[in-house]
C-alpha positions as CSV (number, residue, x, y, z in Angstrom):
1,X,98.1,96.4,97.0
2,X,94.7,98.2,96.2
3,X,93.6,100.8,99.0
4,X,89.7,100.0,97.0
5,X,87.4,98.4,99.1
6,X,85.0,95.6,97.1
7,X,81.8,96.0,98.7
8,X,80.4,91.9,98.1
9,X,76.9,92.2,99.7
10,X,74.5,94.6,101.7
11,X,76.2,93.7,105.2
12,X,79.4,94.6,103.8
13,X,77.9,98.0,102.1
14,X,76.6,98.7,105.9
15,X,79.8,97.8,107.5
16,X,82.3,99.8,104.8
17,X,79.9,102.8,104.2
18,X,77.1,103.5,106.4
19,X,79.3,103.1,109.0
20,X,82.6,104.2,108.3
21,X,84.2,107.5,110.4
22,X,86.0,108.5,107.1
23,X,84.1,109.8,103.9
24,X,83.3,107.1,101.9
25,X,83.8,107.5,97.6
26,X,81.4,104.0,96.2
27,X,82.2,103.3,92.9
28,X,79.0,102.0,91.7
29,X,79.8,99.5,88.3
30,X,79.3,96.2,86.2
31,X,81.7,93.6,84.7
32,X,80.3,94.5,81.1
33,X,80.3,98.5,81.7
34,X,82.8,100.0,79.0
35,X,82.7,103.4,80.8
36,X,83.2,101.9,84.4
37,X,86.4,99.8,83.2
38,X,88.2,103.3,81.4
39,X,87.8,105.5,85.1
40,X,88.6,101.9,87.6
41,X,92.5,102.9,87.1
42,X,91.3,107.2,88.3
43,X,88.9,105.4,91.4
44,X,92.6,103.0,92.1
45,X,94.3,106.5,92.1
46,X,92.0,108.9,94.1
47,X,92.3,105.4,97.0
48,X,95.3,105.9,97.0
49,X,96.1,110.0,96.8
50,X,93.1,111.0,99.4
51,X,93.5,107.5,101.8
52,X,93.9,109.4,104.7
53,X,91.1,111.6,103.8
54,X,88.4,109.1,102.6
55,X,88.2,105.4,102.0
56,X,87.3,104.2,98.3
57,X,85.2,101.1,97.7
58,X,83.3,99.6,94.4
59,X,80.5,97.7,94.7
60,X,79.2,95.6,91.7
61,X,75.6,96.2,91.0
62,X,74.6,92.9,89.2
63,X,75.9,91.1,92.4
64,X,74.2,93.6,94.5
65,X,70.5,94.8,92.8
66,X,69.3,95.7,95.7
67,X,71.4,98.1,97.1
68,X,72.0,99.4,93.9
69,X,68.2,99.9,93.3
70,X,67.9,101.6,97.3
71,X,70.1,104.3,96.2
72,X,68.7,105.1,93.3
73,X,71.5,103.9,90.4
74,X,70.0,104.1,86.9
75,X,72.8,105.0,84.9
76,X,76.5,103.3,85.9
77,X,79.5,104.5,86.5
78,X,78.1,106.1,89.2
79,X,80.1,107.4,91.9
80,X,78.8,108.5,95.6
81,X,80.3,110.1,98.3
82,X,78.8,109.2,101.9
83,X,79.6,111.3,105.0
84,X,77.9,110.0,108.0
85,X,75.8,107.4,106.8
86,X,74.3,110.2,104.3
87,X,75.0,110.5,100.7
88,X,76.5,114.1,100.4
89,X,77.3,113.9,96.6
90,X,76.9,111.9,93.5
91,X,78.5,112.0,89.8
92,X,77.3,110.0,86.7
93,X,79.3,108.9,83.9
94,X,83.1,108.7,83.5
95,X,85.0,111.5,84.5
96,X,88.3,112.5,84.2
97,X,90.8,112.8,86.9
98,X,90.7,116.2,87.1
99,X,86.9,115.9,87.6
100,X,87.6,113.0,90.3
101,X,89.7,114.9,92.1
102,X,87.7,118.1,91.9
103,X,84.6,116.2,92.7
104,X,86.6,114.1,95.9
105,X,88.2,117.9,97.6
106,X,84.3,119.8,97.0
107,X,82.8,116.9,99.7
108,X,85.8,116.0,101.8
């Protein structure tokens, strides 16, 4: 069983993010996003080696434009880490675990 989180709409986002007391990593992606299909195994990896740490969730921007557009994403994969409702850091593009992981322990 996935420890990932699928974000489905803005209440959900508010709910699993904003106001979560762990760390939240949101893997911003789309169905037909090449890049965001090779790191979804890494982001299925990093939920489960930091779950006590921080919670993982994906939310799919073409379902979700809005919230996408509110925070800013231009580019997908995009990956975000929120810390008390605030987005502490943010990585574009596929990264590798190493990077993941390197990216996860800097804002955790």
């Amino acid at each position: 069983m996935s420890n990932v989180v699928e974000v489905q709409n803005k209440e959900d986002f508010l709910n699993e993010v904003i106001n979560s007391e762990l760390p939240v990593l949101v893997d911003f992606w789309a169905e037909w996003c090449g890049p965001c299909k090779q790191i979804a195994p890494l982001v299925e990896e990093a939920a489960e080696e930091f779950k006590d740490k921080i919670k993982v969730c994906k939310m799919d921007i073409d379902a979700n434009r809005e919230t996408a557009a509110e925070y800013g994403i231009r580019s997908i994969p995009t990956l975000m880490i929120f810390s008390n409702a605030e987005n502490v850091g943010t990585e574009i593009g596929a990264l590798t675990k190493q990077q993941l992981d390197e990216f996860i322990r800097s804002k955790v």
